[in-house]
N, C-alpha and C positions, 0 to 999 in steps of 0.2 A: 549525606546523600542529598544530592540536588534533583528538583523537578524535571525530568525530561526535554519540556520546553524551555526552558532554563540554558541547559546544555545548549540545544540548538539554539538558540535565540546567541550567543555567543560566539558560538562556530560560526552562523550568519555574517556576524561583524565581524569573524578572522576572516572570512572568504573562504571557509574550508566547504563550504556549499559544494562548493564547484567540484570539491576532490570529491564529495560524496557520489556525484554526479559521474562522474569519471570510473570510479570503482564499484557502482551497480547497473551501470549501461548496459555491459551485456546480456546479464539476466533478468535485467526489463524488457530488454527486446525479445529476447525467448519467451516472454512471458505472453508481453502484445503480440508478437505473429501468434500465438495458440491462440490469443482473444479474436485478431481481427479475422483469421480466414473464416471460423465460424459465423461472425456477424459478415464477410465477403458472400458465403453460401447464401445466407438468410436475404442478403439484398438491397436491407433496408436500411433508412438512416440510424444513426445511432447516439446516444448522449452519455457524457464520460462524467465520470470523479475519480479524482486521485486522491487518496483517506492519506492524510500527512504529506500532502504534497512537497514541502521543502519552497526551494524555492522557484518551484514549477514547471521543470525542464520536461516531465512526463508528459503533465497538458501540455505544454507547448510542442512537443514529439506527437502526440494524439490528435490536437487541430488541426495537423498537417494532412489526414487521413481524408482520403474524398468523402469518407461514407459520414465522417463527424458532425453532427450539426449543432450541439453544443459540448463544451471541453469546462468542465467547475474543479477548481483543489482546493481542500480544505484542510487548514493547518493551526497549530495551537498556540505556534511562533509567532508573537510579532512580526521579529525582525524577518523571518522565513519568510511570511506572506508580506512584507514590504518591499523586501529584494523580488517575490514572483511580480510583485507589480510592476515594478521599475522595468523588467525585462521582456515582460510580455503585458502591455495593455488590456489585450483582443482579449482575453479569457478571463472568468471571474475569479475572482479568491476569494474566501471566506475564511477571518480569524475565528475559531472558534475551539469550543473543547470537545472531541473527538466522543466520551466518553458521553456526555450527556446529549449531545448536539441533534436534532432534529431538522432534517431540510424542509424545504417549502415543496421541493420535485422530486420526482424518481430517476433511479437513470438505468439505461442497458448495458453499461458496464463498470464497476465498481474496482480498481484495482488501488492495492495497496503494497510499500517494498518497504524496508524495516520500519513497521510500523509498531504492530501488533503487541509484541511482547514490553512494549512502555506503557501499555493502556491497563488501570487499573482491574478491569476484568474484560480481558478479550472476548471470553465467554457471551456476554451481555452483548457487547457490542456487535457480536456477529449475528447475533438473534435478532437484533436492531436492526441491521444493513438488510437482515429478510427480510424479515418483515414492513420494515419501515423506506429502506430506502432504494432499494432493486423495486424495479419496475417487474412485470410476469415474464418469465424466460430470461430475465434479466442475469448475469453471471457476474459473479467474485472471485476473484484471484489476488493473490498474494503472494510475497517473496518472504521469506524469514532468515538470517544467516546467524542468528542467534540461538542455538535447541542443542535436545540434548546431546545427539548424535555427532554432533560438529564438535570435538571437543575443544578447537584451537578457539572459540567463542567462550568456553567456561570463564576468564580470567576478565571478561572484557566487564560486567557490572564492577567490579574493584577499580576497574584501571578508567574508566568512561566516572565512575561516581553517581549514577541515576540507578535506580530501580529496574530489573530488566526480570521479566520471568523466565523461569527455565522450565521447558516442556518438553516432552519425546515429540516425536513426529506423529506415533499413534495418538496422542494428548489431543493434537495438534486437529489430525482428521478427527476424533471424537465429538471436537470443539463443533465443526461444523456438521457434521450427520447429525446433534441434537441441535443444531438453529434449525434444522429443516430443512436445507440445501439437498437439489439432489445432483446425481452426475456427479459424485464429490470424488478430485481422485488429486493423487499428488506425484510429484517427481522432483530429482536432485539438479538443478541447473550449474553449469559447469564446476563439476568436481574436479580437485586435483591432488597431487601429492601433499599428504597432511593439510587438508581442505574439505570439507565432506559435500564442500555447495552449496547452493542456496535452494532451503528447501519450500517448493512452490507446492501452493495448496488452490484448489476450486471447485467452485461447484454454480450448481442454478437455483432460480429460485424456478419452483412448479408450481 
């Protein structure tokens, strides 16, 4: 078993970036229209992080938003956060370890897409992102296509080679009602035949 950053730091130099990018487009965008119309209501500017950015295509999708006034992704990859840089200048990247990593800022929206279940305790990390790194009313969202309910995801730790945990969906929401999140709710983004979706999770910080 290799390190997760490993993995991608590799896929970065096949160019498979880009497939990634390709095949969770849609369920990022289902994700951010539930994120931006509530910050549309609210009115006000807003400051992004993408948790495992890749190689940046989220923030660079998010900077384009009128209400954005700062867009940060933070990634564990070298090579991931060399390629964000290459393609988008304007936004910052931060190499860093997801797991232990503390920012210098808060932000108002915190979103993450198969991130989570590589990180040695997700648990921790989310209690982290309350506490530490949402700003007040600030909101987290995330995609997972790895869990337990998806079964065509069971084989993928053997066939990928990294460390991937496996969680039900209730695991899943548990995870965040004890970080302290509130408003936590979740949903399957586009399900299909022998597909269960991608299961999205959110909530706020109070």
């Amino acid at each position: 078993m290799k390190k997760a950053t490993e993995i991608f730091g590799n896929w970065a130099e096949q160019g498979k970036d880009v497939g990634m990018e390709k095949g969770h487009a849609s369920s990022v965008s289902e994700m951010l229209d539930f994120a931006f119309k509530e910050k549309i209501s609210i009115g006000k500017k807003f400051s992004f992080l993408d948790l495992g950015c890749g190689n940046g295509w989220v923030v660079r999708k998010v900077q384009e938003h009128n209400l954005c006034n700062k867009a940060v992704g933070i990634d564990g990859s070298y090579q991931m956060v060399n390629n964000a840089k290459k393609m988008g200048e304007q936004a910052d990247y931060i190499l860093a370890d997801i797991n232990s990593y503390l920012p210098e800022r808060k932000f108002d929206l915190i979103h993450s897409m198969e991130v989570m279940y590589y990180l040695e305790d997700p648990a921790e990390v989310v209690k982290n992102l309350n506490n530490d790194w949402l700003e007040e009313e600030g909101r987290l969202i995330i995609g997972i296509d790895h869990y337990y309910e998806n079964l065509d995801s069971h084989s993928w730790q053997e066939k990928v080679g990294t460390p991937m945990l496996m969680l039900k969906e209730s695991e899943w929401l548990d995870i965040f009602f004890e970080s302290g999140l509130y408003d936590v709710k979740s949903w399957r983004s586009n399900p299909s035949k022998g597909w269960s979706g991608t299961l999205v999770l959110t909530g706020k910080k109070g």
